[in-house]
TORKOL-4160 file (C-alpha; in steps of 0.2 Angstrom, whole numbers, padded with zeros to 4 digits, m for minus):
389
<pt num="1" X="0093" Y="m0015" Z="m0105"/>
<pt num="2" X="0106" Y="m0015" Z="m0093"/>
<pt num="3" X="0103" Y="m0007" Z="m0076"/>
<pt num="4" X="0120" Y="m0001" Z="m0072"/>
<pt num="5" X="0125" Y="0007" Z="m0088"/>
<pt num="6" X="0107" Y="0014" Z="m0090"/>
<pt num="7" X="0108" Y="0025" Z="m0075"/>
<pt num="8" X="0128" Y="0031" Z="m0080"/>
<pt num="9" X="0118" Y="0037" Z="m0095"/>
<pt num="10" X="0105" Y="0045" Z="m0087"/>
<pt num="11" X="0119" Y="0053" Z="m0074"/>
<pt num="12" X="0130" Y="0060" Z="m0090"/>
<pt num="13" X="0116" Y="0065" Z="m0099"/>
<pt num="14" X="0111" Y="0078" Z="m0084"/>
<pt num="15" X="0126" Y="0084" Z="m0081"/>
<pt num="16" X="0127" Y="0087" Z="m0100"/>
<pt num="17" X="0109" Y="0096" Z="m0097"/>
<pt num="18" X="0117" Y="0107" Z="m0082"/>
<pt num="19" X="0133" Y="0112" Z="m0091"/>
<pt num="20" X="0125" Y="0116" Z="m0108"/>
<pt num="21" X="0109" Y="0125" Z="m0100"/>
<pt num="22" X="0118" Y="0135" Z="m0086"/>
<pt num="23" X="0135" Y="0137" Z="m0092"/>
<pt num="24" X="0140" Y="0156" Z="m0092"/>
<pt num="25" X="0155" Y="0165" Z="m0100"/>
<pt num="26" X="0151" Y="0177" Z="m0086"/>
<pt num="27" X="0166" Y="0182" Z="m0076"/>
<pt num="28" X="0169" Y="0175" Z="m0059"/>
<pt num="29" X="0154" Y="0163" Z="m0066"/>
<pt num="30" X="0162" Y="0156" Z="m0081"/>
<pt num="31" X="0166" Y="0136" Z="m0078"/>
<pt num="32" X="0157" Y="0134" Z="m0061"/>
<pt num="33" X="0145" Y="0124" Z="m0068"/>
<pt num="34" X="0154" Y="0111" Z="m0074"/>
<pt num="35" X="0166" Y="0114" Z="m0059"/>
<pt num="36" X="0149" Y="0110" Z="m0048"/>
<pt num="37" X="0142" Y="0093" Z="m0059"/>
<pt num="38" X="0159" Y="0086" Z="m0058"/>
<pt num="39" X="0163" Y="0089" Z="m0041"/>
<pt num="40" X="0149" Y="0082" Z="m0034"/>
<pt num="41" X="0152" Y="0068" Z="m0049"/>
<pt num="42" X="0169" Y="0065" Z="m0040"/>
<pt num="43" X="0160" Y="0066" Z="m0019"/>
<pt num="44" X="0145" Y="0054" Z="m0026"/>
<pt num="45" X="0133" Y="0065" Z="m0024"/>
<pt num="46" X="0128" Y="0073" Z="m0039"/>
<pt num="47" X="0116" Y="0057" Z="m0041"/>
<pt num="48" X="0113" Y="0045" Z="m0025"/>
<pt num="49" X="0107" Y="0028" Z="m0026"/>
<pt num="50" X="0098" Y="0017" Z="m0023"/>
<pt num="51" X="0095" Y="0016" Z="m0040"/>
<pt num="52" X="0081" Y="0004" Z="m0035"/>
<pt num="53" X="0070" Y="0000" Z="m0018"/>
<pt num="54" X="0064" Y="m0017" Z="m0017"/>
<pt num="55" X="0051" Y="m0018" Z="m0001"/>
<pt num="56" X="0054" Y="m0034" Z="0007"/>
<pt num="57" X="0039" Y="m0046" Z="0007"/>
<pt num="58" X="0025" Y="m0047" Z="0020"/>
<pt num="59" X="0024" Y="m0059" Z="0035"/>
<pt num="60" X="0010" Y="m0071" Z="0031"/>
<pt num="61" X="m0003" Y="m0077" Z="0044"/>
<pt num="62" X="m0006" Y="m0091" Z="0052"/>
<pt num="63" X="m0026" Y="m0094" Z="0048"/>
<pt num="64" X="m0027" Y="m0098" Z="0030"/>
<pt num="65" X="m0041" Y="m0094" Z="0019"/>
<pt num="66" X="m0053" Y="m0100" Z="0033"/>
<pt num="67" X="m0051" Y="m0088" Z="0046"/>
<pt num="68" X="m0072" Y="m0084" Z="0044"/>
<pt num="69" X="m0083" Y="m0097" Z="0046"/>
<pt num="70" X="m0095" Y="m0093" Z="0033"/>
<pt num="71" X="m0083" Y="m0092" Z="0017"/>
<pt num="72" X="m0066" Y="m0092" Z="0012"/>
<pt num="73" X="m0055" Y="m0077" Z="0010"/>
<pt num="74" X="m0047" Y="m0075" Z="m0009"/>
<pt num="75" X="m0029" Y="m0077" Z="m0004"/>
<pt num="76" X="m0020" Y="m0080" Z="0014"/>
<pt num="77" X="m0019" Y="m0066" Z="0025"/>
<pt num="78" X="m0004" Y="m0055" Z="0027"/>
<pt num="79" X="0000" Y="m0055" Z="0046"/>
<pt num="80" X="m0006" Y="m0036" Z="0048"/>
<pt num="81" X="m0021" Y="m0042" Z="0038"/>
<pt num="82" X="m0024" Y="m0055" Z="0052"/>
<pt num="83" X="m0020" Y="m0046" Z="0065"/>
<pt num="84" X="m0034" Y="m0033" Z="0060"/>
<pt num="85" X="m0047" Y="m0047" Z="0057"/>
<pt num="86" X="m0045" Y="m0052" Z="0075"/>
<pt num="87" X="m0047" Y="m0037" Z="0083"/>
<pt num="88" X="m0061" Y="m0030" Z="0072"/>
<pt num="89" X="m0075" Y="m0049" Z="0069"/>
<pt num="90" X="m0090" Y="m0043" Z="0078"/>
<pt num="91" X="m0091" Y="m0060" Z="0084"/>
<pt num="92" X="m0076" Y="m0058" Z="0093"/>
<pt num="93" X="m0069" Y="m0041" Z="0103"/>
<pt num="94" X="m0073" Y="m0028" Z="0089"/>
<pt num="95" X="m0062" Y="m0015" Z="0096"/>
<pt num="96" X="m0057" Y="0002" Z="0086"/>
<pt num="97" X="m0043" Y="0000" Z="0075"/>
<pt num="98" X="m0031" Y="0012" Z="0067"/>
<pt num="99" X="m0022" Y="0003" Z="0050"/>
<pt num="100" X="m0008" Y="0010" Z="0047"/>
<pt num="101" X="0002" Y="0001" Z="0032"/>
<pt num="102" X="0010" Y="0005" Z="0016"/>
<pt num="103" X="0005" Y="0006" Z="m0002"/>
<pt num="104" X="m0001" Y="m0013" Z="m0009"/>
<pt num="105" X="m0002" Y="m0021" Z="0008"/>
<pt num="106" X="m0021" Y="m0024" Z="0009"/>
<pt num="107" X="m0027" Y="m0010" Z="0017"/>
<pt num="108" X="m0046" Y="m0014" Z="0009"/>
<pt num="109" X="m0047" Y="m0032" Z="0013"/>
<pt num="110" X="m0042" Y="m0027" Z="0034"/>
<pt num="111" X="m0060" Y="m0019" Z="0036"/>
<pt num="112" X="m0069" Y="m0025" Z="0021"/>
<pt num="113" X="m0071" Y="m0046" Z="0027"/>
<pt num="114" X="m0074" Y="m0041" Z="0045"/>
<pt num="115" X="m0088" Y="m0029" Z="0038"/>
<pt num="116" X="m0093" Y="m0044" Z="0024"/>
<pt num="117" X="m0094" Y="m0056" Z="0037"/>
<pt num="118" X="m0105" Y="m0046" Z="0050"/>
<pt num="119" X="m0117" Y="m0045" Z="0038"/>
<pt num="120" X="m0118" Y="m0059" Z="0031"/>
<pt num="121" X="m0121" Y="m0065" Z="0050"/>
<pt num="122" X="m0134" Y="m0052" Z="0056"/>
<pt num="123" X="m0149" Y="m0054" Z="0049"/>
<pt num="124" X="m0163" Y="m0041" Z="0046"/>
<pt num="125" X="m0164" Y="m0024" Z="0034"/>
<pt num="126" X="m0155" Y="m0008" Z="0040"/>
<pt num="127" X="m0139" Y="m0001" Z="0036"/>
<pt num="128" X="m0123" Y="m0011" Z="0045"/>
<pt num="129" X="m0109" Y="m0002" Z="0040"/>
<pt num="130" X="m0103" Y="0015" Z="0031"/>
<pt num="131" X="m0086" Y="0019" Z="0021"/>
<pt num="132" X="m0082" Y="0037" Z="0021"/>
<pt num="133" X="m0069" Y="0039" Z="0007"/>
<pt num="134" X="m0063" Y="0056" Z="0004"/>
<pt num="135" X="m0062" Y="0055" Z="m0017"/>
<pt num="136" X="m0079" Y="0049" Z="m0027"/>
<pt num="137" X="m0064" Y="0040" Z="m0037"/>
<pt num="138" X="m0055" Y="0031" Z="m0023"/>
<pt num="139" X="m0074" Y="0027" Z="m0017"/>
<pt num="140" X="m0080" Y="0017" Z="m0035"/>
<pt num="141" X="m0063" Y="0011" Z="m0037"/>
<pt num="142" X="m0067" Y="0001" Z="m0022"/>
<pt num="143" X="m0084" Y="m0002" Z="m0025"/>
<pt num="144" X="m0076" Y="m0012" Z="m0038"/>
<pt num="145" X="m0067" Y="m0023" Z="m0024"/>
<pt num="146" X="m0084" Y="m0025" Z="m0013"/>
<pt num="147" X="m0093" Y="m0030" Z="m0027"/>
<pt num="148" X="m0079" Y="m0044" Z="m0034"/>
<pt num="149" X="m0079" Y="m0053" Z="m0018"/>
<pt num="150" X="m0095" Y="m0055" Z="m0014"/>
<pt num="151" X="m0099" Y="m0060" Z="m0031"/>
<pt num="152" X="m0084" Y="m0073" Z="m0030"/>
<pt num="153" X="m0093" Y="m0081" Z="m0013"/>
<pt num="154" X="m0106" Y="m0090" Z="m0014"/>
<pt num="155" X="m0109" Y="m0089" Z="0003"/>
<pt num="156" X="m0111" Y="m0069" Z="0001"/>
<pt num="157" X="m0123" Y="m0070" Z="m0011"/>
<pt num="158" X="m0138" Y="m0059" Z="m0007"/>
<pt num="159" X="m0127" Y="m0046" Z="0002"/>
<pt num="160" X="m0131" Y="m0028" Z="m0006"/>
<pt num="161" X="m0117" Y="m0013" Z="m0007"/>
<pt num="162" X="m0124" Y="0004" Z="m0011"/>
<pt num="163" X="m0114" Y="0017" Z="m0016"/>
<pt num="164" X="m0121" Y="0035" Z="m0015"/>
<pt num="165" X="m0111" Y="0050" Z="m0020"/>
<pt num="166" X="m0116" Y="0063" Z="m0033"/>
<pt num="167" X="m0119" Y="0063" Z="m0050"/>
<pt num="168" X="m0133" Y="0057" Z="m0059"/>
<pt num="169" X="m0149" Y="0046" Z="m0048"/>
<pt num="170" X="m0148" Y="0033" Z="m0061"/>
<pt num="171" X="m0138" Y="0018" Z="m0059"/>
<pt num="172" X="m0138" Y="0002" Z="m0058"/>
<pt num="173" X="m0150" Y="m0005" Z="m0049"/>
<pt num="174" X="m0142" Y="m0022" Z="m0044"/>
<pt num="175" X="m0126" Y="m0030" Z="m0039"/>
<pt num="176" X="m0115" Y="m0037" Z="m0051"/>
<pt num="177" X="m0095" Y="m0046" Z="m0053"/>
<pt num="178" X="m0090" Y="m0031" Z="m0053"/>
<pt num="179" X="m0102" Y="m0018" Z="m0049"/>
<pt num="180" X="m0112" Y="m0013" Z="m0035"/>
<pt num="181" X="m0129" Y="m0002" Z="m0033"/>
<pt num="182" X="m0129" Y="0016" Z="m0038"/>
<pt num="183" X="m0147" Y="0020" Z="m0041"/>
<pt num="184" X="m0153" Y="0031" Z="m0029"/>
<pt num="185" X="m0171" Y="0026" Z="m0028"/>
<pt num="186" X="m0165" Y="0007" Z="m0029"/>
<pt num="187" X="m0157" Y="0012" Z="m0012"/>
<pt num="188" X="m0168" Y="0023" Z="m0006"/>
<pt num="189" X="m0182" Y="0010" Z="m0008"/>
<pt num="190" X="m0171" Y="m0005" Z="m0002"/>
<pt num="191" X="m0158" Y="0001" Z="0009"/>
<pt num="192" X="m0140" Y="m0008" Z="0008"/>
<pt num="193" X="m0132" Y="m0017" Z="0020"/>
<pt num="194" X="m0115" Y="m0008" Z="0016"/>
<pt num="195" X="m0115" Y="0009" Z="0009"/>
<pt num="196" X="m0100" Y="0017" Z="0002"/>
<pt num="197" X="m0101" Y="0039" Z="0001"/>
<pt num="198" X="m0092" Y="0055" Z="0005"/>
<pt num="199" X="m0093" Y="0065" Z="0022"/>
<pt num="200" X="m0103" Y="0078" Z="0015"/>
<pt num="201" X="m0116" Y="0066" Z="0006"/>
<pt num="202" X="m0118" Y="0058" Z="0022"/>
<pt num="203" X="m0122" Y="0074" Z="0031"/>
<pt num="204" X="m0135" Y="0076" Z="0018"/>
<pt num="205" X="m0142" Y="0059" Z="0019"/>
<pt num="206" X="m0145" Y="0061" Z="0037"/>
<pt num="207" X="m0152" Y="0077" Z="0033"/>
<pt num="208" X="m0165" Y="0077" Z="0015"/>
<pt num="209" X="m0181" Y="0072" Z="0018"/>
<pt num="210" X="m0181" Y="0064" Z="0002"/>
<pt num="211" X="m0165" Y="0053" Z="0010"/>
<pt num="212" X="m0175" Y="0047" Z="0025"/>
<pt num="213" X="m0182" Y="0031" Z="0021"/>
<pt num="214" X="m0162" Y="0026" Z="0018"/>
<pt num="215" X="m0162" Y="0026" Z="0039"/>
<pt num="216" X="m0179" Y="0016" Z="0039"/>
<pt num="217" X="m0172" Y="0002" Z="0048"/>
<pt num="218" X="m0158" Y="0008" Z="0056"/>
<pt num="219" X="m0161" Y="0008" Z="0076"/>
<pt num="220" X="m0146" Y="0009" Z="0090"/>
<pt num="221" X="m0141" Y="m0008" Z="0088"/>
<pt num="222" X="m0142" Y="m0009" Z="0068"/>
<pt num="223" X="m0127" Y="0000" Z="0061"/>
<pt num="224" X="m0110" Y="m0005" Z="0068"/>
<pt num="225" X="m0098" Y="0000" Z="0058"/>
<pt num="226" X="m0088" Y="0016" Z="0053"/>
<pt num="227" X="m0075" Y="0015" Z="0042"/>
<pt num="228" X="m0065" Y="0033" Z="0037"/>
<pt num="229" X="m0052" Y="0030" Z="0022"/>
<pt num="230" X="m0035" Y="0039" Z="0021"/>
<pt num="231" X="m0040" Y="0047" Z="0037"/>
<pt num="232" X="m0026" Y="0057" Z="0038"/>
<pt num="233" X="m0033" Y="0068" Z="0024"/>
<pt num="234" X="m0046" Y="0074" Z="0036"/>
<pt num="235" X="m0036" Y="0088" Z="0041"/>
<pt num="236" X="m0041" Y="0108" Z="0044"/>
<pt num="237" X="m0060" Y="0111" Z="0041"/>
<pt num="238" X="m0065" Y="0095" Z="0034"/>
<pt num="239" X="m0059" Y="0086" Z="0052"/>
<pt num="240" X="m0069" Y="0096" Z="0061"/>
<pt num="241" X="m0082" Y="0094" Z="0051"/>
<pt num="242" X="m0081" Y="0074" Z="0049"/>
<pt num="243" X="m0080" Y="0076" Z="0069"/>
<pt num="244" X="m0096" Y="0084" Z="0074"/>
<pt num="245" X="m0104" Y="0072" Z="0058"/>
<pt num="246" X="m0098" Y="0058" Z="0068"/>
<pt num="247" X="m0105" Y="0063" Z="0082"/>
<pt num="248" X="m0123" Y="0067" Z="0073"/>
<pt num="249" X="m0123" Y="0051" Z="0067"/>
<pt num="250" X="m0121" Y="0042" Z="0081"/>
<pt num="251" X="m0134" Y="0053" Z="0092"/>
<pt num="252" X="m0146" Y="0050" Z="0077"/>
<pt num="253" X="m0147" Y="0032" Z="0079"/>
<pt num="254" X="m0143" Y="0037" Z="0100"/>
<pt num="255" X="m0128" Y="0023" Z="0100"/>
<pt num="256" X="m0114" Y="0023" Z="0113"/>
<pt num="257" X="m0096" Y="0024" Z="0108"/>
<pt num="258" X="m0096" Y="0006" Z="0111"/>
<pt num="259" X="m0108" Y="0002" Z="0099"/>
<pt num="260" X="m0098" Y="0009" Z="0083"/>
<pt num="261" X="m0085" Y="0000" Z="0079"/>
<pt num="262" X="m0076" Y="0014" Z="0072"/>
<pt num="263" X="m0059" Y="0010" Z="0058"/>
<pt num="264" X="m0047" Y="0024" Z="0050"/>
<pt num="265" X="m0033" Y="0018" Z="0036"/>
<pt num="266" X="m0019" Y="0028" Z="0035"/>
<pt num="267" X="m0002" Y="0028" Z="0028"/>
<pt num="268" X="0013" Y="0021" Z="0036"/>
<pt num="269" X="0018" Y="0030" Z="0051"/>
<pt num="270" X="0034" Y="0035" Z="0057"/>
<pt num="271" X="0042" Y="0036" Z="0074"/>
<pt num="272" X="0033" Y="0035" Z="0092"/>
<pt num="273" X="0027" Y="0051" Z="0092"/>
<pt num="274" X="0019" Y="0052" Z="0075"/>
<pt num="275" X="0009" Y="0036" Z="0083"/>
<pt num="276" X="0004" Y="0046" Z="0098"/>
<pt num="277" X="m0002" Y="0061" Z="0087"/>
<pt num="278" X="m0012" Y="0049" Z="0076"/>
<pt num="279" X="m0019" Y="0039" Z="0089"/>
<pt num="280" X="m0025" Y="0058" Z="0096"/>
<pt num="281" X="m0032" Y="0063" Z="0081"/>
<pt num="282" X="m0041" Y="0049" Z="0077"/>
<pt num="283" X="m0050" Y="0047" Z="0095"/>
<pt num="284" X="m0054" Y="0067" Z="0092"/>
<pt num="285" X="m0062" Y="0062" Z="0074"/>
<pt num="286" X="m0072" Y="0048" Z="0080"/>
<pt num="287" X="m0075" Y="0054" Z="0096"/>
<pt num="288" X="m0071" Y="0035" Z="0102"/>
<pt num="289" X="m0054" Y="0029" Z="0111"/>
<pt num="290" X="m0041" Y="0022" Z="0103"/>
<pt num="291" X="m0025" Y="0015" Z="0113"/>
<pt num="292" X="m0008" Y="0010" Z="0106"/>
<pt num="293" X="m0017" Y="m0008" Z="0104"/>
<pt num="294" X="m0027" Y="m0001" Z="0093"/>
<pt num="295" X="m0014" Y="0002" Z="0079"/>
<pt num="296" X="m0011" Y="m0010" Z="0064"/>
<pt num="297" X="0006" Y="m0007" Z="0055"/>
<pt num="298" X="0014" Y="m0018" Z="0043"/>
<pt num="299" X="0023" Y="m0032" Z="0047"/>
<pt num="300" X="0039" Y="m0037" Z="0037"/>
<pt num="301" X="0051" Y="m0052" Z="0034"/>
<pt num="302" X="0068" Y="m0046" Z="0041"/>
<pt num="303" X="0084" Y="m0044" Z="0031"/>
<pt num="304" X="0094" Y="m0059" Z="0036"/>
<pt num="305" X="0079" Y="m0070" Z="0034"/>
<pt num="306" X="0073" Y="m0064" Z="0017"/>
<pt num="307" X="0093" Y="m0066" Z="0011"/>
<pt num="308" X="0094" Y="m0083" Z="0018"/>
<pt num="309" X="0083" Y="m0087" Z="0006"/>
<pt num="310" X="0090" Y="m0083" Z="m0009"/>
<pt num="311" X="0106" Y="m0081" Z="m0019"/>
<pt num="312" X="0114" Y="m0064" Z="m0018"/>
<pt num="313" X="0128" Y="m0057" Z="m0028"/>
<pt num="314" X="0143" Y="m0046" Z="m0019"/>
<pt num="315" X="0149" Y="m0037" Z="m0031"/>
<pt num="316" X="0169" Y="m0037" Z="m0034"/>
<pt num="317" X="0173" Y="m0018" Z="m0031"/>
<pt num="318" X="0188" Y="m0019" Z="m0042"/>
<pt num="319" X="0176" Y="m0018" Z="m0056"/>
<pt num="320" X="0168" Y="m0001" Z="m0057"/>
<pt num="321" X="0155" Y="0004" Z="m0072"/>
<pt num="322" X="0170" Y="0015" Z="m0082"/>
<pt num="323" X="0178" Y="m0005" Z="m0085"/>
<pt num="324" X="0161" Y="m0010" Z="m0090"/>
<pt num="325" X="0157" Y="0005" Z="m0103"/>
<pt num="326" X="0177" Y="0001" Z="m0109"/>
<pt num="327" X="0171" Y="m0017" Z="m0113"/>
<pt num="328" X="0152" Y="m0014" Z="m0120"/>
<pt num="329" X="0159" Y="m0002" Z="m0132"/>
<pt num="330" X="0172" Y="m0017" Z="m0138"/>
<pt num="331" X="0157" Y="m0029" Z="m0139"/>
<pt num="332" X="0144" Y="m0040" Z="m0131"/>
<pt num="333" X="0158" Y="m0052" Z="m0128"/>
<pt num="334" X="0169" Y="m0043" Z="m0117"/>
<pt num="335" X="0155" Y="m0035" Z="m0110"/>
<pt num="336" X="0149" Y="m0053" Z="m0104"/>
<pt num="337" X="0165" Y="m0056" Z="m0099"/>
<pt num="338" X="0169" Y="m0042" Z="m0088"/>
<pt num="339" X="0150" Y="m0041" Z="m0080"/>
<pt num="340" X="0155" Y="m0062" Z="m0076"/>
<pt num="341" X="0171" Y="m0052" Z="m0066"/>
<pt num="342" X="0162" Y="m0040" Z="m0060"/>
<pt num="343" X="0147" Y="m0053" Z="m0050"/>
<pt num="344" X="0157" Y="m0070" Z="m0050"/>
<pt num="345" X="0175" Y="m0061" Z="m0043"/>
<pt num="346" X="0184" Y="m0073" Z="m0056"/>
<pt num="347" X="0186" Y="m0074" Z="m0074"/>
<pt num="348" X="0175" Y="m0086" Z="m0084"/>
<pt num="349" X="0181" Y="m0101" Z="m0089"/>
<pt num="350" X="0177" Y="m0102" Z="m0106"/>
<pt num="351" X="0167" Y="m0090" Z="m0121"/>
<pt num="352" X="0152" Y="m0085" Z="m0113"/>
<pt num="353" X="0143" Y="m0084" Z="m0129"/>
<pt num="354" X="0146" Y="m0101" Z="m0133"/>
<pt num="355" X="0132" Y="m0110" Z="m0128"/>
<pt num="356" X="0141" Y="m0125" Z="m0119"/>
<pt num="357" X="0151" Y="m0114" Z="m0108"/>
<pt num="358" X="0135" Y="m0105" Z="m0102"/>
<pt num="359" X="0127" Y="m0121" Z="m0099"/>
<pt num="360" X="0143" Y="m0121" Z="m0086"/>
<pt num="361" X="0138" Y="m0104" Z="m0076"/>
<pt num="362" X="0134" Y="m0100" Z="m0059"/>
<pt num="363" X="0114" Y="m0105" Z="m0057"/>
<pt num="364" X="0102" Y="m0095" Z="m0050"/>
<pt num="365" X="0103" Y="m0104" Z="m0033"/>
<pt num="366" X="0123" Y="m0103" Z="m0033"/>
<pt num="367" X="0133" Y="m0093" Z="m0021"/>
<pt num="368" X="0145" Y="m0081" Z="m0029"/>
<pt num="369" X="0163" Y="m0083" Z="m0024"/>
<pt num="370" X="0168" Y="m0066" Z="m0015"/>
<pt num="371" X="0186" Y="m0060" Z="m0014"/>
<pt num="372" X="0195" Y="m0064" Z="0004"/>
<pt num="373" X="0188" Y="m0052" Z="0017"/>
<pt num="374" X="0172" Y="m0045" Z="0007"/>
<pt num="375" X="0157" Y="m0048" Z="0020"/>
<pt num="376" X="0144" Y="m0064" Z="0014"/>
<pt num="377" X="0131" Y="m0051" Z="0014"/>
<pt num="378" X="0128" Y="m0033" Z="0012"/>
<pt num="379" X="0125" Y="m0022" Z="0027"/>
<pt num="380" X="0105" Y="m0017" Z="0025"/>
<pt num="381" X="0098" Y="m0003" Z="0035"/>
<pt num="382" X="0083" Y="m0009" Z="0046"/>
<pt num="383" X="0071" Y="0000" Z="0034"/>
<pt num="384" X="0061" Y="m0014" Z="0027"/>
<pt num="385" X="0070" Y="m0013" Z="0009"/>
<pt num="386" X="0084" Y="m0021" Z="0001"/>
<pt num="387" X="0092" Y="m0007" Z="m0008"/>
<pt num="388" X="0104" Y="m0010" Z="m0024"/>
<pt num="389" X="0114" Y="0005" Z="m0029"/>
């Protein structure tokens, strides 16, 4: 599959679709269409590239996988990831925090060690620490997660995850690699340390009679954190709602704002004032302060030093994908050599499906040549993607 002539392919084909679908012999109307698919064929903007967004790699950390003393993380931290774990370690500051980073960056792991190792250091029965995730799905899919890393660590061995949403009161009544407890009397009788819900279970948990002996042990100084997932969902009623259940929670239990240690994930936010508006919402949500400081965003390798470390190809603009469709349809030869034209700027020295004169290409760490003039790199929007149209 060839990238470049797949997507010609797809272009032609849906101007094909436009023309044959919505083509009318209607007068003034007949022609326009195609008039309109190759017009904008002709201004390049019928189909606009990039074709493919590549999201330039994560900073890594500086703590290694021993950043907590009592165990070992499964893989480095990201530098966001870090910088979240310093900010939230009970043992340390434990401030509020706000992450605020994009899809696959490690959202999860920014609040679940923290949480992990906080209870693995405070001894004693009660529950230390609620996940409010807005799905039942998104909440066992993590579950998942919780459940995997404390069954890979030793040193968190004994640690129990409940997770209590509806459905049927049977479950298991154990952890497991890569399951965590879902009876209901299993947790009722032995409360979790962790316990994963919804918003409106938790309002009734604090409520049911039948629920109460799940606050048993839980005095002012027992639970300490308050995780909300994909916050920014919370919008309209169910904000306000999670609002005042916030604030029952924390008057049950008669906790200062201090006390709770309250986190919100949310996706990657845009300019300065969609900041502000977050960091608003979230201190209205959770009733709790959260400064600028509070803000964990994603932290990304820049252009220049991502290209420096590899090879890059610029493209010689006098070959253009009409050249390269000319050669494919007179063979894979041509077509080899013409593609060699088109990223090396010269014309290959020998047959390129003879073996010996591919063992003579450009390798992987080479630098193309690039005609007289042509910049050594591509201008790349400050975005935090390299973009290849």
């Amino acid at each position: 599959m060839i990238p470049g002539l797949l997507a010609s392919e797809v272009a032609a084909a849906l101007r094909e679709f436009i023309v044959t679908g919505y083509e009318t012999e209607t007068a003034p109307f007949k022609g326009e269409f195609r008039r309109l698919v190759e017009e904008q064929q002709e201004g390049g903007a019928f189909l606009k590239g990039p074709y493919v967004s590549v999201g330039l790699p994560f900073l890594t950390g500086g703590a290694g996988r021993d950043f907590f003393p009592g165990f070992e993380t499964e893989h480095p931290p990201y530098a966001h990831q870090e910088q979240a774990w310093r900010r939230l370690v009970s043992s340390g500051a434990a401030a509020n925090a706000l992450v605020a980073t994009g899809t696959g960056s490690g959202k999860t792991e920014c609040f679940l060690y923290p949480v992990l190792d906080h209870c693995q250091r405070a001894a004693g029965p009660g529950i230390k620490a609620i996940v409010i995730y807005p799905m039942n799905a998104l909440a066992t899919d993590q579950a998942k997660r919780f459940a995997e890393v404390i069954h890979g660590q030793p040193a968190l061995k004994g640690l129990r995850v409940g997770l209590f949403v509806g459905g049927d009161a049977r479950g298991s009544q154990a952890m497991g690699p890569q399951q965590v407890i879902t009876d209901k009397e299993a947790l009722r009788d032995n409360p979790p340390d962790v316990l994963l819900t919804n918003y409106k279970m938790l309002d009734y948990l604090l409520m049911r009679p039948k629920d109460q002996p799940l606050w048993a042990h839980n005095g002012p100084e027992t639970l300490r954190y308050l995780v909300v997932d994909e916050l920014h969902t919370f919008d309209g009623a169910q904000g306000t709602d999670l609002s005042l259940l916030i604030r029952r929670l924390r008057a049950r239990f008669e906790m200062t704002p201090e006390q709770l240690i309250c986190v919100g994930t949310s996706a990657t936010l845009g300019g300065e004032e969609s900041v502000e508006g977050l960091l608003h919402y979230a201190s209205d949500i959770f009733s709790s302060p959260f400064g600028r400081e509070a803000v964990i965003s994603e932290q990304r390798q820049g252009d220049s030093d991502f290209l420096d470390n590899i090879a890059f190809l610029s493209p010689n603009p006098e070959v253009g994908p009409e050249a390269l469709r000319e050669a494919l349809r007179q063979g894979l030869s041509a077509y080899l050599h013409k593609a060699y034209e088109l990223y090396f700027s010269k014309v290959p020295e020998g047959d390129l499906m003879d073996d010996d004169a591919a063992s003579h290409r450009p390798g992987p760490g080479a630098q193309a040549a690039r005609p007289a003039g042509q910049p050594a790199a591509p201008d790349q929007a400050e975005s935090g993607h390299a973009h290849l149209s």
